[in-house]
N, C-alpha and C positions, 0 to 999 in steps of 0.2 A: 586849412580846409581838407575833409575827407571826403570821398565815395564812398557812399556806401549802397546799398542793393534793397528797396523795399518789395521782400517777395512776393508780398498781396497783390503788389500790380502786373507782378509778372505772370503771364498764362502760362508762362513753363510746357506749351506744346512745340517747339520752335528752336531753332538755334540760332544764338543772341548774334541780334545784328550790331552790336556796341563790341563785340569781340573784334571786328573786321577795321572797326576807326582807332583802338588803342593804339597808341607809339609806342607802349614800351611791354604789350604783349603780359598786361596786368589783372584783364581778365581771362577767367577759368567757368567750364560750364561741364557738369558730366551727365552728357546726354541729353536731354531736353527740362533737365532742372533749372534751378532759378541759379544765373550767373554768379561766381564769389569776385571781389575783389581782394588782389594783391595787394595789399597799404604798405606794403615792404619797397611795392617795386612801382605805383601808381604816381603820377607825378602830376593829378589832380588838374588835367590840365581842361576837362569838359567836356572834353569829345565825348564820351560814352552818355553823358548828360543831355547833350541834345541827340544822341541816335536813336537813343531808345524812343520808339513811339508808344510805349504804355507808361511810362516818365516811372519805371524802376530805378533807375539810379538818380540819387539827387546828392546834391553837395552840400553837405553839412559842417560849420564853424569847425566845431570837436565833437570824437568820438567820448569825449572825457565829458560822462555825468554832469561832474561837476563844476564845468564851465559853461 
């Protein structure tokens, strides 16, 4: 399973409230842009999944096309 960041839902006026629930300090945001996730260092574990209230981050099988 990955995070990942759907930016259309994000208003990007704001400083992400899913930054403050990560355990392993996997999101990144510069300024009031739409938050990145780390997938190096993310251990998918959902917290940012339910914090967000405009449901930007959602958890996806693979980032791999082709599965």
């Amino acid at each position: 399973m990955a995070i990942i960041v759907k930016e259309e839902r994000c208003p990007q006026n704001h400083l992400c409230p899913a930054m403050r629930v990560c355990p392993v300090d996997a999101i990144h945001q510069a300024g009031y842009s739409a938050p990145t996730v780390d997938l190096a260092v993310c251990i998918s574990c959902g917290k940012c999944v339910r914090a967000c209230p405009m449901g930007a981050f959602q958890a996806v099988a693979s980032l791999d096309p082709a599965s």
